[in-house]
C-alpha positions in Angstrom: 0.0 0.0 0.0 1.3 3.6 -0.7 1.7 5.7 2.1 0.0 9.1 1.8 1.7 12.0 2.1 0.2 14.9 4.4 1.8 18.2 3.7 2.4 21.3 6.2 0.2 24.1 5.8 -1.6 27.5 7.1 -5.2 28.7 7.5 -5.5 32.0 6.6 -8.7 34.5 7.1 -7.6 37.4 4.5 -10.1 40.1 4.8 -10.9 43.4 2.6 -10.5 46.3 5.2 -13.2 48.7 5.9 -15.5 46.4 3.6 -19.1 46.5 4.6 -20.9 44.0 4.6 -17.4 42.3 4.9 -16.0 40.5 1.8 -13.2 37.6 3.4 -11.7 34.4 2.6 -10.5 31.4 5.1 -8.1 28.9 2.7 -5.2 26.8 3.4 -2.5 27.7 1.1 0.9 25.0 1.1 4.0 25.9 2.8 7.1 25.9 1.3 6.1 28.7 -1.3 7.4 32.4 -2.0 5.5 35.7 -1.2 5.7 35.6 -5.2 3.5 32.7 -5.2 1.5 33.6 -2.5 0.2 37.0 -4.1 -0.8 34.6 -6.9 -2.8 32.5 -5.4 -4.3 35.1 -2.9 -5.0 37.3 -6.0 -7.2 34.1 -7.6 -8.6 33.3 -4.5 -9.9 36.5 -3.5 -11.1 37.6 -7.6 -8.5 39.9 -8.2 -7.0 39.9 -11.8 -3.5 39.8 -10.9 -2.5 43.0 -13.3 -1.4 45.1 -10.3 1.3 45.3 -8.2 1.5 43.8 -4.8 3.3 43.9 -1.2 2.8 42.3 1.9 3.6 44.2 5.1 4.4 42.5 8.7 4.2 45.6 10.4 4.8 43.9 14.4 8.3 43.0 13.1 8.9 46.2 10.7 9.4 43.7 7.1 7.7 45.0 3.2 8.0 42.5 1.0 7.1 43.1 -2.7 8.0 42.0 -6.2 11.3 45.3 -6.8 12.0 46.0 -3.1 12.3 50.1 -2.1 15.1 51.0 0.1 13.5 53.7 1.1 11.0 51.8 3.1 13.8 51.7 5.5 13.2 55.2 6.2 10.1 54.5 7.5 11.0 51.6 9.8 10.7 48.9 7.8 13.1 46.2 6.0 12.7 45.5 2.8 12.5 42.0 1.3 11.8 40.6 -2.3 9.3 38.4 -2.9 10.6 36.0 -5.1 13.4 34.9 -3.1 11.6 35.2 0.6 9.9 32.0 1.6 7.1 32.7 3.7 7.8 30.1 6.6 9.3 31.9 9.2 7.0 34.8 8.9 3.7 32.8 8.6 5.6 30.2 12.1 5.8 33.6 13.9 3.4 36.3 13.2 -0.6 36.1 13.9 -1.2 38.9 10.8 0.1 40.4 8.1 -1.2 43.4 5.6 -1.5 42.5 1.9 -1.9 45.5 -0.5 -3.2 44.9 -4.4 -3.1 47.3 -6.8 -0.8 50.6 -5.7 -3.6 52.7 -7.0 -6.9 51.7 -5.4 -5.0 50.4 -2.7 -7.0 47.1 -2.0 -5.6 46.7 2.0 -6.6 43.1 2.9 -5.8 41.8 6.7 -4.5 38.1 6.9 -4.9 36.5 10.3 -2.9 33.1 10.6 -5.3 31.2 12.3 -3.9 27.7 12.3 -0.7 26.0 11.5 -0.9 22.8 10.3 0.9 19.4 10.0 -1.7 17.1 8.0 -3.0 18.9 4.9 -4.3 16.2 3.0 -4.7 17.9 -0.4 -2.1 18.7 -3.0 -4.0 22.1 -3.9 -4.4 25.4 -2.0 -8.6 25.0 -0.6 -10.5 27.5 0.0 -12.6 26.6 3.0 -15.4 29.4 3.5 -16.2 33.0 2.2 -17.9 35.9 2.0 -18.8 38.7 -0.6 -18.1 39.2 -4.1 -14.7 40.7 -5.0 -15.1 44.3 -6.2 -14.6 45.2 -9.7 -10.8 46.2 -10.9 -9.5 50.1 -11.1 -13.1 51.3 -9.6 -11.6 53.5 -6.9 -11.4 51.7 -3.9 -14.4 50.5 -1.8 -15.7 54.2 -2.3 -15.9 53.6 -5.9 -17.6 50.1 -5.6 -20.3 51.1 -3.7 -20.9 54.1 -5.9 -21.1 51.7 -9.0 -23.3 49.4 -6.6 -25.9 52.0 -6.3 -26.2 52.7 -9.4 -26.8 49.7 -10.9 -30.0 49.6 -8.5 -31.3 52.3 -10.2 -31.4 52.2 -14.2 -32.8 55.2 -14.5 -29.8 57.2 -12.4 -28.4 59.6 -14.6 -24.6 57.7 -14.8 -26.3 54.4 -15.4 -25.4 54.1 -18.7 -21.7 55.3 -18.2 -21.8 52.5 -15.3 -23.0 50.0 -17.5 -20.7 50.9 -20.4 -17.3 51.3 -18.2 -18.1 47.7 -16.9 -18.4 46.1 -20.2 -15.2 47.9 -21.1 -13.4 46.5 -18.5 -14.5 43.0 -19.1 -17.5 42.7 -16.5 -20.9 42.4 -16.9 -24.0 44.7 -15.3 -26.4 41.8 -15.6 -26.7 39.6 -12.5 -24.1 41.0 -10.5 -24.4 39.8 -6.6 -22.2 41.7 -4.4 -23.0 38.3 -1.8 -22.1 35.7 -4.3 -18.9 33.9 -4.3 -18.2 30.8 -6.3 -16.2 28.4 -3.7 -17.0 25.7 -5.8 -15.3 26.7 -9.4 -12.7 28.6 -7.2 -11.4 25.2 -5.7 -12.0 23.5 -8.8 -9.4 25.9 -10.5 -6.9 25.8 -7.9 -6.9 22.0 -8.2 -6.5 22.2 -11.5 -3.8 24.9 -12.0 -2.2 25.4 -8.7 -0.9 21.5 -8.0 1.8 20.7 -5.3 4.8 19.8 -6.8 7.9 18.0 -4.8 10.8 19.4 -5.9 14.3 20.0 -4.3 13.8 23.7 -4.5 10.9 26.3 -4.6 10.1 28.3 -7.8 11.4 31.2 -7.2 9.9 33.2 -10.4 8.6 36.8 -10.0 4.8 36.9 -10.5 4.7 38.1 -13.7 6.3 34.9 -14.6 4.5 32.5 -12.4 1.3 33.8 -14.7 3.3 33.2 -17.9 4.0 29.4 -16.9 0.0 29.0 -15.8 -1.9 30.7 -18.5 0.5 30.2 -21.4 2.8 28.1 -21.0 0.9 25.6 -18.6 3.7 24.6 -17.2 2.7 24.3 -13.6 2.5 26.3 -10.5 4.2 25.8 -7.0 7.4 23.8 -6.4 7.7 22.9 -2.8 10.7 22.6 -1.1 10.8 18.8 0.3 12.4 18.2 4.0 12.6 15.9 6.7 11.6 17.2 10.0 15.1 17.1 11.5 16.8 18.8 8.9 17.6 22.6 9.7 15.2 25.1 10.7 14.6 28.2 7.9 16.7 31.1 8.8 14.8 33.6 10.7 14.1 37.2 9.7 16.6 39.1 12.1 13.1 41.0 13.3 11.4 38.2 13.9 10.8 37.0 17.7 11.6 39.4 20.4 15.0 41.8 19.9 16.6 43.0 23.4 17.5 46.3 22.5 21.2 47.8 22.9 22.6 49.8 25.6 22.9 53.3 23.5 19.5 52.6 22.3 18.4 52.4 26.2 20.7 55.4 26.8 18.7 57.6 24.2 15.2 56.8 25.7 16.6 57.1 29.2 17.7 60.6 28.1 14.5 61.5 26.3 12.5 60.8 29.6 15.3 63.0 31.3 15.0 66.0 28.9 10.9 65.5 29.5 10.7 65.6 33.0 12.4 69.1 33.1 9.7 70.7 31.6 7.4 69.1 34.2 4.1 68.6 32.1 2.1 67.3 34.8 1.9 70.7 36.1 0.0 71.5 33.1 -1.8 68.6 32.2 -4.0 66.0 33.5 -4.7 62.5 33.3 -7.6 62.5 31.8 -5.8 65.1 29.3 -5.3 63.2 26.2 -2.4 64.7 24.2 -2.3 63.3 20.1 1.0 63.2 18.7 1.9 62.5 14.7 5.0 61.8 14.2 4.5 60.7 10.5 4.0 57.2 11.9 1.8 54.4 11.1 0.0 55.3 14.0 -1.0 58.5 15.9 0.0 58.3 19.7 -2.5 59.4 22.7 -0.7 60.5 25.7 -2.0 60.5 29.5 0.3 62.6 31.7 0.4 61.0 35.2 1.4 63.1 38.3 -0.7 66.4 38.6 -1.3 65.2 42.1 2.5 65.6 42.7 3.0 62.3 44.4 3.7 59.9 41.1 5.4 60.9 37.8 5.2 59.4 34.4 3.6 58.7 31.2 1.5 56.0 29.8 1.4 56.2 25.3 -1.6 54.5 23.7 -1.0 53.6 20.3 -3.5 54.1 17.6 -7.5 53.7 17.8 -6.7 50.5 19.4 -5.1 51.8 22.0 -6.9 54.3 22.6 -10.3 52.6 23.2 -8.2 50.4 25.9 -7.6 53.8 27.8 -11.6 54.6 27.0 -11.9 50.8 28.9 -9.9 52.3 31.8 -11.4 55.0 31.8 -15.4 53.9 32.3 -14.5 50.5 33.9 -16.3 51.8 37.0 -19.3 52.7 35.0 -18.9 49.6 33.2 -18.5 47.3 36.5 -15.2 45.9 34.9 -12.5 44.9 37.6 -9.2 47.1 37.8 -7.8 43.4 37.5 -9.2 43.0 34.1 -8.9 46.8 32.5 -5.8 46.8 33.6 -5.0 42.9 31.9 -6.6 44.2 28.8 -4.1 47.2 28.1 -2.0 47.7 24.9 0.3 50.5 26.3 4.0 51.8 26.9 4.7 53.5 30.2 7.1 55.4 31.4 7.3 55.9 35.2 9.2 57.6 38.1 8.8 54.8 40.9 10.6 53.0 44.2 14.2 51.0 43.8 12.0 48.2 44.8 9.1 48.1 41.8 12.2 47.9 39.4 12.9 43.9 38.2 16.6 42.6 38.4 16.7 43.0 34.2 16.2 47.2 34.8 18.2 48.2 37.5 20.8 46.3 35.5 20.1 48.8 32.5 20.2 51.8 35.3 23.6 50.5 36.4 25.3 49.6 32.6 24.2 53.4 31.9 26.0 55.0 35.2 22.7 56.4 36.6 22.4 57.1 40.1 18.6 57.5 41.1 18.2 58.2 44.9 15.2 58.6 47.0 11.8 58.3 46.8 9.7 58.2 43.2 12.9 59.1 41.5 13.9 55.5 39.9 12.8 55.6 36.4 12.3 52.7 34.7 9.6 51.2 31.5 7.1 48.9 31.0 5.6 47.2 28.3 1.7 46.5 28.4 0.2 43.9 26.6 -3.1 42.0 26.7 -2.9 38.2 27.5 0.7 39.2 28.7 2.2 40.6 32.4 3.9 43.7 32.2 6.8 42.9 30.8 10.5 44.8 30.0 10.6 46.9 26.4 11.8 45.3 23.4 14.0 46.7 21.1 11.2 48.0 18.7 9.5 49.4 21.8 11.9 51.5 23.6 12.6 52.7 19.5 9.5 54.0 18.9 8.7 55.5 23.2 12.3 57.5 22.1 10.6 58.7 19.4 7.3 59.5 21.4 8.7 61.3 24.5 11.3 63.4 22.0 7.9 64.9 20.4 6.0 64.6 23.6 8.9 67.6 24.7 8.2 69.7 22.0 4.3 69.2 22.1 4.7 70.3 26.0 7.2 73.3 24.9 4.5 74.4 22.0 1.5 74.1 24.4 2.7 75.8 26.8 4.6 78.9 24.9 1.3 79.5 22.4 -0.9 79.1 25.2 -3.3 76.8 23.2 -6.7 76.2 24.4 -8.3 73.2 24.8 -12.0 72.0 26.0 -10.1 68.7 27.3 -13.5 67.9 29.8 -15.4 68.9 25.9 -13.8 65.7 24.5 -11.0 67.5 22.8 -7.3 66.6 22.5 -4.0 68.6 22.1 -3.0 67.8 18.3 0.7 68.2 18.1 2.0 67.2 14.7 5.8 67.6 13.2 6.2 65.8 10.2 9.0 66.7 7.6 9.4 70.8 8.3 5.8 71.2 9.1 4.6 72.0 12.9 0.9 71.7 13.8 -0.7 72.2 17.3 -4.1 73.3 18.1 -7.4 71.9 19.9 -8.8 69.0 17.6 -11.8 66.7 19.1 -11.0 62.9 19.9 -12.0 59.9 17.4 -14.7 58.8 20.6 -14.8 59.7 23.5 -16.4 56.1 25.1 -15.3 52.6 25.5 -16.0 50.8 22.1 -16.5 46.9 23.5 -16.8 44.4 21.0 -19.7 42.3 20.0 -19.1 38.6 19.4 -21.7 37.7 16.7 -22.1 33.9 15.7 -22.6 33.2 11.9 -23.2 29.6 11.7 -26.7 29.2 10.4 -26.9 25.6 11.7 -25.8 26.8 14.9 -28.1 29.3 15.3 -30.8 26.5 14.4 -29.8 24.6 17.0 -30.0 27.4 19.7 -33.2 28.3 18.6 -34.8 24.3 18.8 -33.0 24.1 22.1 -34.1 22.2 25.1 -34.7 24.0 28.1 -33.9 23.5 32.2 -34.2 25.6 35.4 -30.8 26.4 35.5 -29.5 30.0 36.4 -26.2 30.8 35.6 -23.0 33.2 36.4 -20.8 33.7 33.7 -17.5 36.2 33.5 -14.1 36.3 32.3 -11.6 37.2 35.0 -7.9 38.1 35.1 -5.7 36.1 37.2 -3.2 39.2 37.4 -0.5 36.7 37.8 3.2 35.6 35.9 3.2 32.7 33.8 6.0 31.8 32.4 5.8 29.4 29.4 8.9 28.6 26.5 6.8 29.3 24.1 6.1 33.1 24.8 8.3 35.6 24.6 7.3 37.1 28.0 5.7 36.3 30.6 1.9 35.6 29.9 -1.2 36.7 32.1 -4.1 34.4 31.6 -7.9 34.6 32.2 -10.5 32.4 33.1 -14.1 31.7 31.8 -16.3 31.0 34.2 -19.4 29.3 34.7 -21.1 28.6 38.1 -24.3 27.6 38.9 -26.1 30.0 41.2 -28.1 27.8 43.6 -25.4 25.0 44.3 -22.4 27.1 44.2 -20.7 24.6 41.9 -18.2 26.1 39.1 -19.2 24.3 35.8 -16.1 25.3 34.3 -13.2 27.1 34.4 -11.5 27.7 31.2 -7.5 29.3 31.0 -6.9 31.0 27.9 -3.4 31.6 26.4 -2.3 34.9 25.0 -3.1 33.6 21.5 -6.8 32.5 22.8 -9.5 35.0 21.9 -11.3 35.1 25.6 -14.1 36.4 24.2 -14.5 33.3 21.7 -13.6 30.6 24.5 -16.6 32.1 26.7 -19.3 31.6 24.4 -17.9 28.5 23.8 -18.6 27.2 27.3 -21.8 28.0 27.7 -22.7 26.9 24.4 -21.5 23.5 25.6 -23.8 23.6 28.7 -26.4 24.1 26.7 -25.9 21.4 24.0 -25.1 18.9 27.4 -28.0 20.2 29.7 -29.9 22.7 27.3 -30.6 26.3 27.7 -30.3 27.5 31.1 -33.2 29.7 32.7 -31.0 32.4 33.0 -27.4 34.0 32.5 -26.1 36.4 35.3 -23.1 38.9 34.3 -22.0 42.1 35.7 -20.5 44.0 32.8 -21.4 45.5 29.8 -18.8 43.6 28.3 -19.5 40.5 28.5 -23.3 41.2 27.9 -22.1 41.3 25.0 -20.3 38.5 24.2 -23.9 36.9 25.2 -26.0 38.4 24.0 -26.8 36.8 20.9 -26.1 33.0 21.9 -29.5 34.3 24.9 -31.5 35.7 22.7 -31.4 32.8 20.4 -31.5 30.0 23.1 -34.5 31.8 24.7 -32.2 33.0 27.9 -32.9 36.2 29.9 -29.2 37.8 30.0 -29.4 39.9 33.7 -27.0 42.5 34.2 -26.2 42.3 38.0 -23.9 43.9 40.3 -21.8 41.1 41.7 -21.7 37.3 40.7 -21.2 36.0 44.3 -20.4 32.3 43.1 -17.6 33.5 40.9 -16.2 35.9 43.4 -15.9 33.2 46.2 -14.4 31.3 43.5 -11.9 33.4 42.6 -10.9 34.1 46.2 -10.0 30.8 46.7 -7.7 31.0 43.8 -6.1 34.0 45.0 -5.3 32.6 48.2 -4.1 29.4 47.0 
């Protein structure tokens, strides 16, 4: 008997941003391939023609890759790498997204998420496992453009219907029948069986992609080439940015002198807390800046990076209102901190730093020192890339300060406005500009599964009622496979009137909390059926809820304390 051969793979979720109603892909695509290759097939797979130009962007680790590599990406923090000769291994084995951008012009920005890695890929063909939403037409000027077109074609008698109609045919589609929902999975997989065939080979194809579609629609000479290896030969070599980069003592020494040259103009006389200050550096992402120390006690400075980060200082912010824990707002922060604290809040790893740089802090609130904050993670030392970029933010932070305070700007901070300071190239901009949003933006887990649903809805019922919450265990946990130490959660689910905790679920740092809740009480219901009723005490995880009640038939309570889960918790605690 012939023994199959399972190939190694990834599950990819590649997504149009900013599309609405969403327009995605989940496939499997073969490792072993180029970034070449892999625009290829995620240009077939998603509808795209392939006539544009393409890159791919791993913006945690600072890496473009496209087909002719600019050099002057450098200049904006990123490495450049060419397509064609960079296997896409190491990047897809250590990074959980990536950006891929079609067509330099419309800019089509697609988010990948690496969902899965896998081992047993039975196929010899790149599958494409589920999808959503038609891909929008070529050159139509981005999703703007699309949904223009899209209305118009409702109407035939709008006045541009007929140059609609006509530009379409021009550029090889068809008016008629267009469904923005449809999406053919079925001839989609049955091409990429029949063009896009695994190969073994002793090397990958490492053809541009201009030449990949030569061999496939002219020359038919096949597709992918994959490397073949036996597990215990030699790893791929690593990006040099991938993983987590200590960074070096002179890049310490310049962010320990930016904090210096910042504390001399003593902003937290000026400012406070809850004054957001928005700097633009010409970076990826604007930075939101909370000054702490306008009580005169505790000194420092806390960044929030981008919209993201920002709505995890909103979750501070309201978690009173909101009934969230201090434990879990706090678990749930993407930030960078500065701080002027005690010797004794400092690990081993920074008054190390202190000492290689010839500081002498003395007294009290005087030791500075950094911290990195990320979700699923305990605060944790700065990497390289991190204490890079809080240099960069606390050298414009000074000027912002300087400018504020000289031009004697005004602004309604309590109104929901920010101090704009922006200094990009020779231009200088500060002035009163009103915040993004001004509340906590929690997310809403919606389940799609139609047969899921079904089954919620047919449901059994019992008299159960239940607590459910997701709590932070605000505690080091150190694993080899992280980077840094992680800080997990559980979801919980206790039964009310026996006091008995139905489950206690620990997520990892790659776990999606959110997900692994609804999980668990889906499970109780498909084991005992729907319960009577779910108890939580946050807005938050209302949410999470909400749906998987209203389709089971549940009443979702909003209450002020889960007494079942607290007691629980407790115990852990003191154990």
């Amino acid at each position: 008997m012939q023994r199959r051969t399972y190939m190694k793979a990834y599950q990819l979720k590649v997504s149009i941003k900013n599309a609405h109603p969403p327009i995605w892909r989940r496939c499997i695509i073969p490792a072993g391939i180029t970034f070449s290759q892999l625009g290829v097939l995620l240009n077939e797979i998603m509808g795209w023609n392939g006539s544009h130009l393409f890159s791919f962007e791993f913006r945690d680790i600072g890496v473009r890759i496209e087909e002719v590599p600019d050099d002057d990406w450098g200049y904006w923090g990123f490495d450049a790498e060419e397509a064609s000769e960079t296997l896409i291994d190491p990047y897809m084995e250590h990074s959980k997204w990536f950006t891929y951008t079609y067509d330099f012009g419309d800019d089509w920005e697609h988010r990948a998420d690496i969902e899965a890695v896998l081992t047993d890929f039975k196929e010899t063909h790149p599958v494409v496992v589920k999808a959503k939403g038609a891909c929008p037409f070529e050159d139509c000027g981005w999703l703007q453009g699309y949904y223009h077109i899209l209305e118009v074609l409702k109407d035939p008698a709008h006045e541009e219907y007929r140059d609609v109609v006509e530009w379409l045919k021009n550029t090889g589609y068809t008016a008629d029948g267009f469904d923005p929902a449809y999406y053919d999975m079925v001839e989609i997989n049955r091409e990429l069986e029949q063009n896009f065939q695994i190969r073994f080979v002793k090397k990958p194809d490492k053809s541009c992609s201009a030449e990949l579609y030569e061999k496939l629609f002219r020359s038919n000479e096949g597709f992918l080439e994959v490397m073949q290896r036996s597990n215990n030969e030699g790893n791929e070599k690593m990006p040099e940015t991938a993983g987590r980069t200590e960074a070096g003592i002179q890049e310490w020494k310049a962010l320990y002198e930016a904090a210096m040259a910042l504390k001399e103009q003593k902003p937290w006389e000026t400012f406070y807390d809850m004054d957001l200050i928005t700097l633009d550096g010409g970076w990826e992402k604007e930075a939101y800046v909370s000054v702490l120390g306008k009580g005169g006690e505790c000194y420092g400075f806390n960044i929030y990076e981008g919209p993201d980060g920002l709505n995890d200082f909103m979750m501070l912010t309201y978690s009173d209102r909101m009934n969230i824990s201090s434990d879990f707002a706090m678990s749930c922060q993407n930030n960078l901190t500065c701080y002027w604290g005690n010797r004794e809040e400092l690990t081993e790893g920074q008054r190390r730093i202190i000492k290689d740089l010839g500081y002498k802090f003395r007294g009290r609130n005087q030791w500075l020192y950094f911290l990195s904050f990320k979700k699923g993670y305990f605060p944790y030392n700065m990497d390289q890339s991190e204490v890079r970029r809080m240099t960069s933010y606390l050298t414009l932070l000074k000027d912002a300060v300087i400018y504020y305070k000289e031009n004697k700007v005004e602004v309604k901070f309590d109104e929901g406005e920010t101090f704009y300071y922006s200094s990009v190239g020779k231009k200088v901009t500060g002035e009163a500009q009103a915040l993004p949003f001004t509340g906590y933006n929690f997310p809403v887990l919606t389940l799609t599964d139609e047969e899921l649903l079904a089954d919620l809805k047919r449901s059994e019922k019992c008299s159960a009622v239940l607590e459910a919450d997701i709590v932070s265990l605000n505690t080091s946990v150190r694993d080899d496979k992280y980077e840094r130490p992680a800080n997990p959660y559980f979801c919980l689910l206790a039964d009310v009137r026996s006091g008995i905790m139905l489950a206690a679920e620990m997520t990892g740092p790659e776990e999606d909390e959110k997900i692994i809740l609804a999980e668990t009480l889906l499970t109780f219901i498909s084991q005992y059926g729907a319960p009577k009723e779910v108890r939580v005490r946050s807005v938050l995880i209302e949410a999470i809820l909400e749906q998987t009640c209203r389709e089971g038939g549940i009443k979702l309570r909003r209450v002020k304390r889960l007494p079942q889960i607290e007691e629980f918790m407790d115990g852990m605690r003191r154990f």
